[in-house]
N, C-alpha and C positions, 0 to 999 in steps of 0.2 A: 240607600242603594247606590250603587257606584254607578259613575254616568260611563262609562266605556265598557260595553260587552261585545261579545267574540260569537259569531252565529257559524254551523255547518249545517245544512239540509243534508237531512237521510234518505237514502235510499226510496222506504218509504212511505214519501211527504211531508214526515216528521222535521227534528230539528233538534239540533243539539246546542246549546249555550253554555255559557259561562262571562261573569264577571271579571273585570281586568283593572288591575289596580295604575297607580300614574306611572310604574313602572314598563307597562304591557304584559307585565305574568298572571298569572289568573290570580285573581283574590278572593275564590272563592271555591266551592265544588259545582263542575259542571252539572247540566240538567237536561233532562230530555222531553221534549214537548210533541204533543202529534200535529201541530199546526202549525207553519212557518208565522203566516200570517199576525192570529193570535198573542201568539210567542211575542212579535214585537210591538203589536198595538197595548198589550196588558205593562208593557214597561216606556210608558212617555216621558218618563225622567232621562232616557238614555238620551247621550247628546253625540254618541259618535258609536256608529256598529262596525264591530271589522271582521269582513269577510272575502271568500277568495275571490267572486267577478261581481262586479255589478251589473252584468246580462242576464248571469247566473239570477242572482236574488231578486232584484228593484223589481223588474218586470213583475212577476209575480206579486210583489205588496203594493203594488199600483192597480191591480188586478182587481185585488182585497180592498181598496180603497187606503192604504196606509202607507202616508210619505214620513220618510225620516230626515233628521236636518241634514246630519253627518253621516259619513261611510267611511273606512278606510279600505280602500283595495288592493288586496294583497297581490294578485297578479299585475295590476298595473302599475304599483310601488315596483316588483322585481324589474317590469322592464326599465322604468328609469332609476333601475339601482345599478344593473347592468351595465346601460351606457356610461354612467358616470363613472363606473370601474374598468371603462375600457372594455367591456365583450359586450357591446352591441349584435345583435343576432343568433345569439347562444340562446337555447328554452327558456322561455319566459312564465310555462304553468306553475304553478304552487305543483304539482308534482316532480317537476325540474329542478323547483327552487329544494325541495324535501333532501332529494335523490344527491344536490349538489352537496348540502350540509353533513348526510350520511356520507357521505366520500362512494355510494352506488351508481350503477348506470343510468343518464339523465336518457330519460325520454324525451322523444321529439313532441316538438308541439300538432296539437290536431291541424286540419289544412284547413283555411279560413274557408267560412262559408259567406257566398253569393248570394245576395235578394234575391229573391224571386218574383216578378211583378205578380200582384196581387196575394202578395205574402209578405209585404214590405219590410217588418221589423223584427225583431225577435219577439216582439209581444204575438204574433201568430203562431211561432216554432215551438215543436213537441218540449216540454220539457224537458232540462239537459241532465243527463246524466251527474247524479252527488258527485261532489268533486270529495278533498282529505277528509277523512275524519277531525274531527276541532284538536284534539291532542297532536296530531302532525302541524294543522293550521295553526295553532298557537306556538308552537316550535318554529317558523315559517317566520312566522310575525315577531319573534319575539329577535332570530336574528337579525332580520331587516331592522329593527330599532337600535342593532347596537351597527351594521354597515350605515345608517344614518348619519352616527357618529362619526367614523370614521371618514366623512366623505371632509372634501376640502373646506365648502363651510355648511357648515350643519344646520343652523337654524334657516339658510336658506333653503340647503335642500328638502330637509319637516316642511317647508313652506309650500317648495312644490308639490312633494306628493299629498297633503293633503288639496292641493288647489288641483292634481288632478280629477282625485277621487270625487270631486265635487260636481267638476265639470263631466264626469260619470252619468252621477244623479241627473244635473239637466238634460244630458243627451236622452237620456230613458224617458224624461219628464215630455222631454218635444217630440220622441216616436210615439209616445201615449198621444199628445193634444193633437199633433198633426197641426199643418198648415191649410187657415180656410179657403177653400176651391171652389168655387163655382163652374161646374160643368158646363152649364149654359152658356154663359159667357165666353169660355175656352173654345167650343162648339160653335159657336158665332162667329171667332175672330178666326179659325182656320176656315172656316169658309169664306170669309170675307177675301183673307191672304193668298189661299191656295185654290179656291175656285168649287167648281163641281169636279167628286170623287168619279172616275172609271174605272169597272171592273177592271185589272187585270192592266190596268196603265196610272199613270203618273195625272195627277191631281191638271185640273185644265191651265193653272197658269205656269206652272212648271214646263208642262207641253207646251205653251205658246213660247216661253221663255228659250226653251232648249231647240226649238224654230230658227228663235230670232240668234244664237248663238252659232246654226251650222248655216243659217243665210250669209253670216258675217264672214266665217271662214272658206264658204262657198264648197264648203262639203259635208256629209253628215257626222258630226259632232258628238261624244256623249258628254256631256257638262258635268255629269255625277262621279265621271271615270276621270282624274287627274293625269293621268298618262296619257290621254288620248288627248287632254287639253294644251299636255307640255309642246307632243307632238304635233299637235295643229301651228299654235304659236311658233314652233321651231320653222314646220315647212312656209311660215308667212314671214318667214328672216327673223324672227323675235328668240330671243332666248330665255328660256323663265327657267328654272330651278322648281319651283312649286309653283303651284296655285294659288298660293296665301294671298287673301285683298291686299296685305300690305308691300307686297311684291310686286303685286297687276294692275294696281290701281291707280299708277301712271304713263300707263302705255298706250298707244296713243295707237289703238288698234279699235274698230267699231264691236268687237265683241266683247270689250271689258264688260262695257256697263251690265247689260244682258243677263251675262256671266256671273256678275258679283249676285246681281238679285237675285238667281237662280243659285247658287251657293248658301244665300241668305236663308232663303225661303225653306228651302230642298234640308236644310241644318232643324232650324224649325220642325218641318215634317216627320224629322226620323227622330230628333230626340225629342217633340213634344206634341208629338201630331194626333192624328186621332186613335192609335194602336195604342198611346202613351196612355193619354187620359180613359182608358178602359180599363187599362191593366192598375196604374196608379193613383185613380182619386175614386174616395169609394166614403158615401154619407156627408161630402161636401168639404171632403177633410183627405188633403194629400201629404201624406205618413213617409218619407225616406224614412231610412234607418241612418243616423245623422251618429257617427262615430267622433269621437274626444280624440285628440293626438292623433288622427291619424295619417300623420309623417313624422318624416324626424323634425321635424322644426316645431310641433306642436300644433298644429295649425289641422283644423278640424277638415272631415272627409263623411263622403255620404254612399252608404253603398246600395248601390240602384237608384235609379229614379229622374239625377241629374240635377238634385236641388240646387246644387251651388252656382250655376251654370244656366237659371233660367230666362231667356231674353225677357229684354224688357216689357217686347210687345205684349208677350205673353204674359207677363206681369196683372194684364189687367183683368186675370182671369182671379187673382187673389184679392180676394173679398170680405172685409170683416161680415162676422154675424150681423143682426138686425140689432140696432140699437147698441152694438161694437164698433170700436176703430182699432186700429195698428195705431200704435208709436214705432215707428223707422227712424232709428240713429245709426248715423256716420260718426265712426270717430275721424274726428279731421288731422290730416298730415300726422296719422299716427307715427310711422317707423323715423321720420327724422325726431318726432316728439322722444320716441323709446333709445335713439341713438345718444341724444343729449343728458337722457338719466345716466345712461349707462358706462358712456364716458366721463361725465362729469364735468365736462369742457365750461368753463363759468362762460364763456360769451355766446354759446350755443344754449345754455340753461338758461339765461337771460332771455332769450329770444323766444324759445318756448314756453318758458312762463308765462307771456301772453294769452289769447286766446283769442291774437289776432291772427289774420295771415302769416302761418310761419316763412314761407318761400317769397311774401315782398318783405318781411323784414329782413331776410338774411343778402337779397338782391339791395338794399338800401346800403350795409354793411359793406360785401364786396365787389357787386356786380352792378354799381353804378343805375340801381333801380330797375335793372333789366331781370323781371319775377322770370320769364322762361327758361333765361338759363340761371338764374340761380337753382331751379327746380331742376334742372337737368343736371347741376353739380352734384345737389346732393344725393339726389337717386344712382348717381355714377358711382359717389362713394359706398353706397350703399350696395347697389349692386355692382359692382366692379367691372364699370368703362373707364379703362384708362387710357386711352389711345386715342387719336387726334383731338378732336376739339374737347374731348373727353378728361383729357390729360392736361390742358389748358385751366380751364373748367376747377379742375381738383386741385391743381396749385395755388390757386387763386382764394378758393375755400380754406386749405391747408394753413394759406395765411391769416387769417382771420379766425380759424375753428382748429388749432391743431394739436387739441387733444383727442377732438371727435374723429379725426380724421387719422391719427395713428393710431384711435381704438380699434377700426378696421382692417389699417392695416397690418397690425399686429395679428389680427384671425386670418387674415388673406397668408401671411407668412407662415401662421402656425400649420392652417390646411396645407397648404405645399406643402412639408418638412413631415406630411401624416401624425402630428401631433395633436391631440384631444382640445376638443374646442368648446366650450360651457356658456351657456345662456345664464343671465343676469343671476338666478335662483339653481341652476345648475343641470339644468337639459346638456345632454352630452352630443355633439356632433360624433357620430363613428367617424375614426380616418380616412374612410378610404368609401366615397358615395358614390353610384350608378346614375345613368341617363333617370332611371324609374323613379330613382326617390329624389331627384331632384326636380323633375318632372310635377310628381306629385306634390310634392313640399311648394311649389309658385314657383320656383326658382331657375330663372330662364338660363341656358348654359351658351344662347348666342345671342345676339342682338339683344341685351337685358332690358334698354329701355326703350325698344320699339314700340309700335302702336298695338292696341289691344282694338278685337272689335268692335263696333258699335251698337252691337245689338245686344252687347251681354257677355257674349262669349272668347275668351282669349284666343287670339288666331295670330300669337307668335307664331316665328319660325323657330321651331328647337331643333339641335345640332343631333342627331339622329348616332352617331356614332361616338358621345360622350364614354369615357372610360374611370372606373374610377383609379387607372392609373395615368390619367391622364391629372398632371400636378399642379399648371397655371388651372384647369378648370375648377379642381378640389378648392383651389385658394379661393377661387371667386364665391365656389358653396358658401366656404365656412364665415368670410365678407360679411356675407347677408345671414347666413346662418345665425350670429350676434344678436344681429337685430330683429330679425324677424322673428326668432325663438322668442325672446324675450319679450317682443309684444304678443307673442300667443301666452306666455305666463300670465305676461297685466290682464288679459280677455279673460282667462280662466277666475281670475282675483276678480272680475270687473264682473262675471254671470253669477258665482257665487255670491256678491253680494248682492247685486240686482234679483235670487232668486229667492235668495229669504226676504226681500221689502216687499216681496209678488207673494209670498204665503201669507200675508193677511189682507190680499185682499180677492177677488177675482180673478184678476189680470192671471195671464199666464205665457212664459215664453215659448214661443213658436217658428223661431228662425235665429240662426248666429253663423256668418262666416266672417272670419277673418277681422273684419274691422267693423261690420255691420249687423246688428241684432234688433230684433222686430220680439213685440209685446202685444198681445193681444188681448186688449178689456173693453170693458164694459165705456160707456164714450163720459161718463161721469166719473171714471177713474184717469181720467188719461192726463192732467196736470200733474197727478201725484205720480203717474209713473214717469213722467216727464221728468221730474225732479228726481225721482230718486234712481233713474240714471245719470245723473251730473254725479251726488253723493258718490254711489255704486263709482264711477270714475273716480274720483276724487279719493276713497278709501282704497281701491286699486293701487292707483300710483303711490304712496303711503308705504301699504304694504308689500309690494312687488321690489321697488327702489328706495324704498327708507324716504325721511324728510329730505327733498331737492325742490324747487321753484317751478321745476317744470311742472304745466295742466296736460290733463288731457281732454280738451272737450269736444263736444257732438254739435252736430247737427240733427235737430231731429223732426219729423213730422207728425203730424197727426194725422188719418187720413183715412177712409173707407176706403179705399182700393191704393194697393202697393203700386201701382205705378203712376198715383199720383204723387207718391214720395220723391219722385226723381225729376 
């Protein structure tokens, strides 16, 4: 039996197949089954299914109880076939992609849909409408194998699209498991924080709080309204811009403090207060719909919910089962780790080869053992402060690390000039990027390496009137773009293998942003998952970057409750 078949859902409920030879053309005569399901549980030999969505399909065989190892996704191969040919934003559906081959009118893509609290995922939503028939689909699929070829390097880009299609499957695997919640506990600590609820008013310490804020100004105040806070501050000689803590929080006025807690708290309240936990956690299990790529940088996104973004306090509401823990790993000092593969720089790949402190060893090097700002160099490189002590800072690096340091600024110059800018594996930056997707992608377009909240949530100042003709800012995108893309490729490399060592045994994952991924098993399995995220790392950088010195290793914990990890 050939290990790569070709699936389309009919109309209906059925399903149409066919076999596919190492070339991607059918090896065989298609077949027609009346059960999705079925259809792929009767074929366990297959090691890789390709099909148009993975929202579309997975869901449903998860449904059914049947996981498969491999996917290849044909609509999310087109989008990163797209970027890498320069049309970033053109239709991205296999109807798109059909209509573009035929030389016919492309259709627009459908308008994304929005969670809906207590509908979290698409494992709730009516089934979607059959997308091509398999003879279009395989027509689809079989040109994207030859644009594969033709991209600049090829086995990297095979590399990605299969490593996204994977990170597909997990995303589907963790709206399935959900992350464990404890109601109770949630329900305890908002009372605790915010007091007793009144009908028709603001929780009692918010009220005391927003007291002690118009006592301070000595008129009445709203603290939740920022323009009335500007305007207080203005008429008491103060000048603020925003209300951002990292703006107010040295002003030497008696209503900061007041103010920040009430900020704090009042943030809490509305994105995880008691309207939250009704609508979102439901059998002890809080379900985002936890989206793969979703930015241009690669870097994963959640729609509805707020998972990525949950305070820590709050943190103590996530609870392994009875007789379960979390394993919580950090990858540590990943993006200067992913700079040093990427450029190749040997004194930089020396220094990450470690799996020591990267920032005192690179402060040992040029910064006279001063870890703060070496750490401030390299996040500067990275994210592109070059100006006052910023600019100091980076020439100083420059001399010591200056391959790493023209790798970025060779994407800083590329972005200026609106030329195409490629992650390590070949994620395509579009030329010309908006406040929104830069926004969403992490990637601060003012103040890059100000302070981030302390309770979890990023409370930069971002530059509200970013343009994406605006050319020193694109340079700074595409900077970080480099890097950051590139360690969203390693994460993708780094779930896909940690999610086949989790298929024999229990364990299952249930959290991944950015640098940080959570496992949930049984507390007798939690060395072996311990370990085989080090591996999962370890096979990552491998195959993400080819043989280079540098690690990438974790921090990780063992723990019944997530906010004992921190």
């Amino acid at each position: 039996m050939a290990d790569r078949w070709a699936l389309a859902p009919a109309e209906d409920g059925g399903v149409e197949l066919a076999p596919l030879g190492p070339d991607g053309l059918p090896a065989g005569p298609s077949l027609r089954e009346p059960d999705l399901a079925r259809a792929v549980r009767e074929r366990p030999d297959v090691v890789r299914w390709v099909w148009r969505s993975t929202p579309e399909v997975y869901p449903r065989l998860l449904d059914a109880g049947v996981r498969v190892d491999r996917c290849y996704d044909v609509e999310d191969a087109e989008t990163l076939l797209l970027g890498h040919e320069g049309r970033s934003g053109e239709p991205r559906s296999a109807a798109a992609a059909l209509a573009r081959l035929r030389g016919g009118p492309v259709p627009p893509d459908p308008p994304q849909r929005s969670a809906e609290p207590g509908a979290q995922s698409s494992l709730f939503e009516p089934r979607a409408a059959a997308g091509l028939p398999l003879a279009d689909l395989l027509a689809v699929y079989a040109e994207q194998q030859r644009r594969h070829e033709r991209a600049e390097h090829p086995a990297r880009m095979r590399l990605l699209t299969a490593s996204e299609s994977a990170g597909m499957l997990v995303a589907a695997e963790m709206n399935r498991a959900g992350l464990p919640w404890s109601a109770q506990v949630h329900r305890a600590l908002l009372d605790d924080l915010l007091g007793e609820r009144y009908a028709g008013g603001e929780p009692r310490r918010l009220a005391e709080l927003a007291d002690e804020v118009s006592a301070a100004f000595g008129r009445r105040v709203r603290p939740d309204l920022p323009a009335d806070v500007v305007k207080a501050f203005g008429q008491a000689g103060i000048r603020v811009r925003s209300t951002r803590r990292w703006e107010i929080q040295s002003l030497d006025h008696p209503a900061v403090k007041p103010l920040l807690e009430y900020k704090k708290l009042y943030r809490i309240r509305v994105a995880h207060g008691w309207s939250w936990l009704q609508d979102w956690v439901r059998d002890g299990r809080f379900r985002p719909e936890f989206l793969a790529h979703g930015t241009v940088t690669g870097r994963w996104v959640t729609n509805g919910g707020g998972a990525l973004q949950i305070p820590k306090v709050i943190r103590r509401a996530v609870v392994a089962d009875p007789g379960w823990r979390f394993v919580v790993a950090d990858a540590d000092q990943m993006e200067p780790r992913v700079l040093a593969a990427i450029s190749r720089d040997p004194g930089l790949m020396e220094v990450a080869g470690r799996e020591s402190d990267l920032y005192q060893s690179v402060s040992d090097r040029a910064f006279s053992g001063d870890r703060d700002q070496a750490k401030l160099a390299v996040l500067g490189a990275v994210y592109g402060q070059t100006s006052g002590d910023g600019l100091k800072n980076l020439a100083a690096l420059r001399r010591r690390f200056p391959r790493a340091v023209e790798y970025v600024d060779e994407a800083a110059r590329a972005g200026k000039e609106g030329r195409l800018v490629r992650t390590w594996l070949g994620r395509t930056c579009p030329p010309a990027v908006g406040a929104v997707e830069a926004e969403e992608a992490g990637i601060p377009v003012d103040d890059p390496v100000g302070p981030a909240e302390e309770d979890g949530a990023d409370d930069r100042q971002w530059t509200p009137g970013y343009a994406s003709t605006d050319a020193r800012a694109r340079g700074r995108f595409a900077r970080n773009f480099v890097v950051q893309g590139s360690a969203a490729d390693w994460a993708l490399l780094l779930l896909a293998a940690l999610r086949r060592a989790c298929a024999d045994m229990a364990a299952e994952l249930v959290f991944f942003q950015h640098d940080e991924v959570i496992v949930h098993c049984p507390r007798e399995e939690a060395d072996t998952v311990v370990a085989a995220i080090r591996e999962a790392s370890d096979l990552a950088g491998r195959l993400t970057f080819g043989e280079t010195p540098v690690r990438f290793p974790f921090t990780t914990a063992v723990v019944e409750c997530y906010a004992d990890a921190k």
